[in-house]
C-alpha positions as CSV (number, residue, x, y, z in Angstrom):
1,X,0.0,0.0,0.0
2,X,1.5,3.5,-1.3
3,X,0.3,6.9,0.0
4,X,2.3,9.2,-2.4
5,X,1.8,13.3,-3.0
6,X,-1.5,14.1,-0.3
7,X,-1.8,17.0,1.4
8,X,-3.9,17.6,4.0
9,X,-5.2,21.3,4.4
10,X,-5.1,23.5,7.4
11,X,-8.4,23.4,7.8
12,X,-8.6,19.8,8.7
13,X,-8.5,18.4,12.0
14,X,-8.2,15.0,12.7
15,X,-9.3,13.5,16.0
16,X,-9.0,10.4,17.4
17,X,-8.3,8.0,20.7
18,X,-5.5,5.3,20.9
19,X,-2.9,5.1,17.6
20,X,-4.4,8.7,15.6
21,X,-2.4,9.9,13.0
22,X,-3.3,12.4,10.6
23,X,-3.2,9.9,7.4
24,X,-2.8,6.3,9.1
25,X,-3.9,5.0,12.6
26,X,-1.5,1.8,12.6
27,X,0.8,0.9,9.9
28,X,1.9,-2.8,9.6
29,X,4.2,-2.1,6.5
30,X,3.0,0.5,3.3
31,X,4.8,3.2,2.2
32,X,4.0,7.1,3.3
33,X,5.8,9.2,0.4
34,X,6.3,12.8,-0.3
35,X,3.0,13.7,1.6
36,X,2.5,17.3,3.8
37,X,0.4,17.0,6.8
38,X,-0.8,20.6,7.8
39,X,-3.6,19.5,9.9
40,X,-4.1,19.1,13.5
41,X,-4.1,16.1,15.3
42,X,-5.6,15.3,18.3
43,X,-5.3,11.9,20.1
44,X,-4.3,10.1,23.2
45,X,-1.5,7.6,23.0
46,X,1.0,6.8,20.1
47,X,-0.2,10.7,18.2
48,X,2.1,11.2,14.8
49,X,1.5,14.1,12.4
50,X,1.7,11.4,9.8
51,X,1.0,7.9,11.8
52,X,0.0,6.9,15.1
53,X,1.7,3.8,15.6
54,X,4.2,2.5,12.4
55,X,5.4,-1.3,12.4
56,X,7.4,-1.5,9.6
57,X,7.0,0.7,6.1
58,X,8.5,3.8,5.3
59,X,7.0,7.5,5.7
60,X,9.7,8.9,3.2
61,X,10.0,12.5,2.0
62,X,7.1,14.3,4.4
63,X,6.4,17.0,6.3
64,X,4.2,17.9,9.1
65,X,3.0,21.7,9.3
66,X,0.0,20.7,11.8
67,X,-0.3,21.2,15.7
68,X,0.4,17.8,17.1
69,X,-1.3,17.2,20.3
70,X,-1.9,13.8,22.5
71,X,-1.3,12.1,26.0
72,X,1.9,9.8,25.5
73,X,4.4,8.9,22.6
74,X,3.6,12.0,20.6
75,X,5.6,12.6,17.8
76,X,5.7,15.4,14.5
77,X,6.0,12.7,12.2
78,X,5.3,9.3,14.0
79,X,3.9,9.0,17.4
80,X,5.7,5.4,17.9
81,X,7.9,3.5,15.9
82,X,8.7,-0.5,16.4
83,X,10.0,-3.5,14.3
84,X,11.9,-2.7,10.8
85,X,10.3,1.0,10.3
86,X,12.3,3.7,8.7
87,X,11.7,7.2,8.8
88,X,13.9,9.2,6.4
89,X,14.1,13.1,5.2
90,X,10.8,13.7,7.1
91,X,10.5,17.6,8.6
92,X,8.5,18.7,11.9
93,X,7.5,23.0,11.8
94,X,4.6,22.7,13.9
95,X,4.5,22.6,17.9
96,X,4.3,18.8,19.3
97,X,2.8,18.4,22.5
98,X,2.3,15.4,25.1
99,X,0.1,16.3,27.9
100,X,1.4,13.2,29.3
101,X,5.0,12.1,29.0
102,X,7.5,12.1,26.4
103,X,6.8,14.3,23.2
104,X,9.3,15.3,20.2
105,X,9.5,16.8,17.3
106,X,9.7,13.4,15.0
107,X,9.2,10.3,16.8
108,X,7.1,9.7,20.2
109,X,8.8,6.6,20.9
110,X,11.3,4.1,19.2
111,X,11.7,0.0,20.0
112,X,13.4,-2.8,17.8
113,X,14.9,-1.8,14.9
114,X,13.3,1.2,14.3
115,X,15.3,3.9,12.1
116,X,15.1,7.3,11.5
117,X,17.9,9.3,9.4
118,X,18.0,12.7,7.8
119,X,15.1,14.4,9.3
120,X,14.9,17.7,10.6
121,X,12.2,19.1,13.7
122,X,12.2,23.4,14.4
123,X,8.6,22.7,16.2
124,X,8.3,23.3,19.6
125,X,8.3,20.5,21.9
126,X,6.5,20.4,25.0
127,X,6.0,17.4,27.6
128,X,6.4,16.2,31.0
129,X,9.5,13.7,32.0
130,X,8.8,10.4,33.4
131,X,11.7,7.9,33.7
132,X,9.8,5.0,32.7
133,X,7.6,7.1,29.8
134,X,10.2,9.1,28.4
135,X,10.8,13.1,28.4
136,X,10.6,15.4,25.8
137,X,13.4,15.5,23.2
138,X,13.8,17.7,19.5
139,X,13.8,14.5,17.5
140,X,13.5,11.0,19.8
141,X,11.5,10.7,23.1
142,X,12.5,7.3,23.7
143,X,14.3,4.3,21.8
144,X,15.4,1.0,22.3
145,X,19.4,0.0,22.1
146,X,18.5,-1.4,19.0
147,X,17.1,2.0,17.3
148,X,19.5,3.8,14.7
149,X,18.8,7.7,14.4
150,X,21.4,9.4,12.0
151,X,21.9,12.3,10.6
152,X,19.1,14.1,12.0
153,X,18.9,17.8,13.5
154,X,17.4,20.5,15.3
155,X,17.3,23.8,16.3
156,X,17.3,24.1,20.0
157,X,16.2,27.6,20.6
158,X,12.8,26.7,18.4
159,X,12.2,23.1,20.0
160,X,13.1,24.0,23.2
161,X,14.9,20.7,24.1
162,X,18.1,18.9,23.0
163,X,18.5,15.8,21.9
164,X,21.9,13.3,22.1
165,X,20.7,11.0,19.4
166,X,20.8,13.6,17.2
């Protein structure tokens, strides 16, 4: 399964409970390419601009310019990542913020072999800190030992949290 070239307006919203994303809930594999997200999203657990929860696939190519809001594992782009996934040259603009724990400007959460590489977050991050849930970060709340995140970057002053992953 391909999403390829969608945007979603800025008049859009997109609510939702457990896994909401603004184009796909849970992904099990599929491709997310060259898409723009410029809605807002509003959900609980595992919030991404572009997917809730991703196992496996590829969002390649995509960026979110909508308000990202949910409880825990919030991310810009994915709110949690798990098995084989890969995010790549994906870019967060828009404010990400858990209520609950964790938040960042890409991914909520990574586990497994999740990847992310060449992506890029200026939104601001917001989130409490919770040493079993994660804190806020600019790209990564919290991964695995088996996670890679490369080549990706921030501005600090704009997301209002570093990250040593990226």
């Amino acid at each position: 399964t391909i999403i390829k070239n969608l945007i979603l307006g800025e008049n859009s919203v997109v609510n939702g409970e457990l896994v909401c994303g603004a184009m796909v809930g849970q992904m099990l594999g599929g491709t997310i390419l060259n898409c723009e997200n410029r809605a807002s999203v509003n959900g609980n657990m595992f919030t991404g601009g572009f997917v809730g929860c991703m196992e496996g696939g590829l969002v390649e190519g995509c960026i979110n310019k909508g308000t990202i809001v949910g409880a825990t594992e919030v991310g810009g782009i994915v709110g949690q990542g798990a098995y084989d996934g890969l995010v790549k040259a994906c870019i967060n603009t828009a404010p990400v913020t858990a209520i609950g724990f964790g938040g960042a400007g890409i991914a909520g959460a990574l586990y497994d072999t999740f990847s992310l590489s060449n992506c890029y977050s200026i939104g601001a991050v917001t989130g409490q800190e919770n040493p079993y849930m994660g804190k806020p970060h600019a790209i990564v709340s919290d991964s695995g030992f088996n996670n890679k995140v490369t080549n990706c970057y921030y501005v600090l002053d704009l997301c209002g949290y570093s990250d040593s992953k990226a």
